[in-house]
N, C-alpha and C positions, 0 to 999 in steps of 0.2 A: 555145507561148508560155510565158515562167517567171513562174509565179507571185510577186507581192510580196510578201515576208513583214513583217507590219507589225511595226514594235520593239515589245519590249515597254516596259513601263515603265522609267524610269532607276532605275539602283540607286544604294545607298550601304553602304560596311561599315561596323560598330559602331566603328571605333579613328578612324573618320573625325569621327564623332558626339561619341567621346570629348572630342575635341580643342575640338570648340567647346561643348559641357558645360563644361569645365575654367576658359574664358573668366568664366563666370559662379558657377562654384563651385569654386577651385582647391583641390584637397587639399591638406596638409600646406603651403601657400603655394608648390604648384607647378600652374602653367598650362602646357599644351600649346603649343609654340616655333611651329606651323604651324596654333595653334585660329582666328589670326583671316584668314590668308587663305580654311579650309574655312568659317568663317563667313559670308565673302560669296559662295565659291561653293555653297553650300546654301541662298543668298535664291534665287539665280537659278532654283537645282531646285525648292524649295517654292514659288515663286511660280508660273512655270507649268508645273507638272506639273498634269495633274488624277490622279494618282494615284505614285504611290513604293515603291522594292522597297529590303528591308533582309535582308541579309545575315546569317542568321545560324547561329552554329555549333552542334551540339545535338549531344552526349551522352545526353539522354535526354529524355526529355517535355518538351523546351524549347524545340520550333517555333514557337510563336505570338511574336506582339509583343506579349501582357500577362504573359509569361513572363520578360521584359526587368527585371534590379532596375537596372543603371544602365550606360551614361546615360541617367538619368530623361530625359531629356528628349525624349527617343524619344515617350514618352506625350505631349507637351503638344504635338508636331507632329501625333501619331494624330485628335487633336481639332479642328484644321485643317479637315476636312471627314468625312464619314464615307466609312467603307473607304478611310482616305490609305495607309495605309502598309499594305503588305502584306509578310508573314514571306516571307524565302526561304534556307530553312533546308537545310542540308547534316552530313552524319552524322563524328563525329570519335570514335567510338567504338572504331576502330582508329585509327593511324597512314594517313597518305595516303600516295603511292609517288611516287617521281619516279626516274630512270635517273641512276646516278652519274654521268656526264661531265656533265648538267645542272645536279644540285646545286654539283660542283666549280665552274661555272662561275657558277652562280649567287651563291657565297660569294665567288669573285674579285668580281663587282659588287660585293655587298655594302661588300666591305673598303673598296673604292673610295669608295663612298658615304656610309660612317663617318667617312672622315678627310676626304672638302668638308664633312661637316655635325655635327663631333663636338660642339658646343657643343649644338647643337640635337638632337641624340639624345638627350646626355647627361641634360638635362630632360625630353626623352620619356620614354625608359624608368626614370628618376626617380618620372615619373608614374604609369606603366604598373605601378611595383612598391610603390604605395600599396594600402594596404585596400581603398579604394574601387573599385580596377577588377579587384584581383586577386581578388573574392570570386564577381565574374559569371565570370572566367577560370576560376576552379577549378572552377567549375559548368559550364560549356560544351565548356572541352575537357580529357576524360577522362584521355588520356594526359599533359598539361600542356603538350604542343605537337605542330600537328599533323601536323607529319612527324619521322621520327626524325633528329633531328640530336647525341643525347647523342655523339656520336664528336667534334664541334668543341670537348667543353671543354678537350681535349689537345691540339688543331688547333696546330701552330706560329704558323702565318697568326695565330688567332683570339688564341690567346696574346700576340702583339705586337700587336693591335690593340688589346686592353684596356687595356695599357699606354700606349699612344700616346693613347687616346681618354679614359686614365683612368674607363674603366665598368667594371662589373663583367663577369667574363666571363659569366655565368649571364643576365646581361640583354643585352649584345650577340646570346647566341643565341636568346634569347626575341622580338629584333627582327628577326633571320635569321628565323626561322619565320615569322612576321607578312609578311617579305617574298615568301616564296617560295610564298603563295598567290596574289598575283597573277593566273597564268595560269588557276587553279582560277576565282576570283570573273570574270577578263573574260570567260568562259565562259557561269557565270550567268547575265550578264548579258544574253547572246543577240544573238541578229544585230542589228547595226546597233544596240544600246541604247543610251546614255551609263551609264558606269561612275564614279560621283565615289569615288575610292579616298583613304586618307589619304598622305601623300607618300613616307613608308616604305619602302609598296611599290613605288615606283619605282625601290628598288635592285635590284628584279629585271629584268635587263633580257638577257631571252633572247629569240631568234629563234624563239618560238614564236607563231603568228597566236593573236589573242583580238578578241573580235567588240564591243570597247570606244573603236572610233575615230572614230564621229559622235557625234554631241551630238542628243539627242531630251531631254525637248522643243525646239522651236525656239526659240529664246533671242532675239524681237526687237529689246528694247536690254537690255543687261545691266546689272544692278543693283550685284554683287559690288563693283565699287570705294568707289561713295559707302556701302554698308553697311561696310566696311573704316576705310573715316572713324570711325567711329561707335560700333562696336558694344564698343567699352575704356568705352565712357560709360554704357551701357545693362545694366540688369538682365535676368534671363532671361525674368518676363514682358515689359520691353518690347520683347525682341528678338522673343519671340513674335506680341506685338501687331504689332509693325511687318509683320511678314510675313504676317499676317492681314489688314491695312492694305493691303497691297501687292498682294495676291492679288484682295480684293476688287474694287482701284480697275483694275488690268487688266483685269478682267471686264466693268467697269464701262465702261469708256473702250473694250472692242472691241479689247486690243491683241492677245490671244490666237492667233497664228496668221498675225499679219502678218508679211509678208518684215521683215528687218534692216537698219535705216536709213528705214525708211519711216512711220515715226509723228511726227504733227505733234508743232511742237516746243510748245504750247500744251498739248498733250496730255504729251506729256514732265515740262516745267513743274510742270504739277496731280500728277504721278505723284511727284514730288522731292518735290513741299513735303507731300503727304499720308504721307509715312515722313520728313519732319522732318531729311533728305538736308541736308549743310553746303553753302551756297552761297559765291560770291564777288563780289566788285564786278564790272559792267558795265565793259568797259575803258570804254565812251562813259560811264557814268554821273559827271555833274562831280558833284564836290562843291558847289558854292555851291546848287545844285538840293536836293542831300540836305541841307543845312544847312535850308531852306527846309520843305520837307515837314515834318523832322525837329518843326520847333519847332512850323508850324502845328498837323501831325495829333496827335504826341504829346501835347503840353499840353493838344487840343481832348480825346483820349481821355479823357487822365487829368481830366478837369472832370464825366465823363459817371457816373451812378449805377450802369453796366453795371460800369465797371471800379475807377472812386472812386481818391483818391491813391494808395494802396499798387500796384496795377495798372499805373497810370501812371507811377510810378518803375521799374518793373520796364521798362516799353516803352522810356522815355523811357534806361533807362540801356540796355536792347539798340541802340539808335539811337545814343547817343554810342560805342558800341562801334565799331561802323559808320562812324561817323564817323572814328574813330582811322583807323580801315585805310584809309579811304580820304585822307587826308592823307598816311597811309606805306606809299602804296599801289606796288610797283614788280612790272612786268613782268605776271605771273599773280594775285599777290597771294594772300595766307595765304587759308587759310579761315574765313568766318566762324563765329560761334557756332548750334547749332542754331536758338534761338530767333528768330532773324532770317525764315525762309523763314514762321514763323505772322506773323508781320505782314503783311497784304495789301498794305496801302497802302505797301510800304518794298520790294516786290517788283519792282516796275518797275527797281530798283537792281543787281538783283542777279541772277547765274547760275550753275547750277549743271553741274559739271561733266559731268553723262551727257547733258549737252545736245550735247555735242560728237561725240558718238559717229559717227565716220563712216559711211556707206552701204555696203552690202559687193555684191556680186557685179553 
């Protein structure tokens, strides 16, 4: 009989991390073009993982993860729980090898990939070529990239692609490199793990198997959208709180480990409003009802010494907010403001969208 090999933990690479770093600290006023969808799929992996593998390149004594100078933020997830993140480090002290008809093959992707996404490169590697990330690069990888590609800066291909994408050529193959680890890292990864890589390397796309195609943890409703709402509003502590928040109240509520589609929606509910998740109108919820609540509960708040007038303008104008949308409320309707989902008594009104999440298998 075959033995099950259990996954190991999900991994993630630093340029993934970069990206939603960038979200909350943009260098020179450039943000990462793919920082906030890796934002919300990094809620879902810090959330339930009970542990996290990071990726990383080392030239010389620089395995560990307090080895890491940026994306600082690596540290403020390490603190999530003890022993969250654990190093998994790989040596770039030479050049790495790949068989020429692979590389050839792997730079036609690339090109491919440059011209659906040159806007969105073009700010990556923007990014990529600030002080800020270039000073962990020069420290990590020895040779400056880790397979030899210096033969592309004379590349015909690569030559008209700079032109066409208007990048630099020096930085298009600094993102060639970045792509063509791929097979390397879904490797790492190991049998059956989840690999969250940043989108990059999706220009590499050769017919070589990598052990990157389940999803471990199991993910029983996912998070990533309503954090995607949200997370252009949010500082980097509270995107961190939030995920602390969210980790907890999982724990808390039992969902850990349940099948996908199978958590009450009461339990859903408490898990939105406690990460502060945008809601929307009830399509059943009438207005003349919310006009009703609105003036009893609000006015009775704001009379009360817990919250005193200042408090209750604050409630009383989230509630006329409320009230707009739902006068010009059509079909789905916008999303409300965060503040809506802390009012308890205004929540009967309102739903939020991971409530919908269908049942799967």
């Amino acid at each position: 009989m075959e033995t099950e090999h259990k996954p190991k933990p999900p991994i993630f690479d630093l340029s993934a991390l970069t990206a939603v770093h960038s979200l909350f600290e943009p260098q020179e006023g450039i943000s990462d073009p793919w920082g906030v969808d890796l934002a919300g799929s990094f809620t879902n992996l810090l959330v339930f993982s009970d542990s996290v593998r990071a990726i990383l390149p080392n030239s010389a004594d620089l395995s560990t993860v307090e080895s890491i100078v940026q994306p600082s933020l690596i540290h403020n997830f390490a603190n999530l729980d003890s022993d969250f993140i654990i190093a998994e480090p790989y040596s770039t002290i030479d050049h790495l090898t790949m068989t020429s008809d692979s590389m050839a093959e792997a730079a036609i992707h690339f090109d491919t990939f440059a011209r659906q996404n040159k806007e969105r490169l073009r700010s990556f590697c923007a990014l990529h070529h600030t002080a800020y990330v270039q000073h962990d690069q020069r420290r990590r990888i020895r040779q400056g990239t880790t397979f030899d590609v210096a033969r592309y800066q004379s590349d015909p291909m690569f030559v008209a692609l700079a032109q066409y994408t208007n990048i630099d050529i020096e930085a298009l193959i600094y993102a060639f490199d970045l792509s063509l680890r791929m097979p390397l890292y879904g490797n790492l990864a190991g049998h059956k793990a989840h690999y969250l890589n940043h989108p990059v390397r999706d220009a590499f796309n050769i017919s070589v198997k990598t052990e990157s195609v389940d999803e471990a943890p199991p993910i029983p409703i996912s998070l990533a959208e309503p954090m995607r709402h949200i997370v252009n509003r949010l500082s980097k502590d509270e995107y961190i709180t939030t995920i602390k928040i969210l980790r907890d109240k999982v724990r808390e509520l039992g969902i850990i480990g349940m099948p996908a589609g199978q958590i009450s929606q009461e339990s859903v509910r408490e898990l939105a409003a406690s990460a502060r998740f945008r809601p929307r109108l009830r399509a059943e919820a009438n207005v003349w009802d919310i006009v009703k609540v609105v003036m009893t509960s609000a006015l009775g708040i704001a009379s009360t010494p817990y919250v005193g007038v200042a408090g209750g303008s604050v409630i009383t104008g989230v509630a006329i907010t409320v009230l707009k949308r739902a006068w010009d409320r059509d079909g789905e309707g916008p999303l409300l403001p965060q503040g809506v989902g802390d009012i308890k008594w205004l929540r009967w009104a309102v739903r939020w969208d991971v409530e919908n999440q269908e049942k799967k298998g």
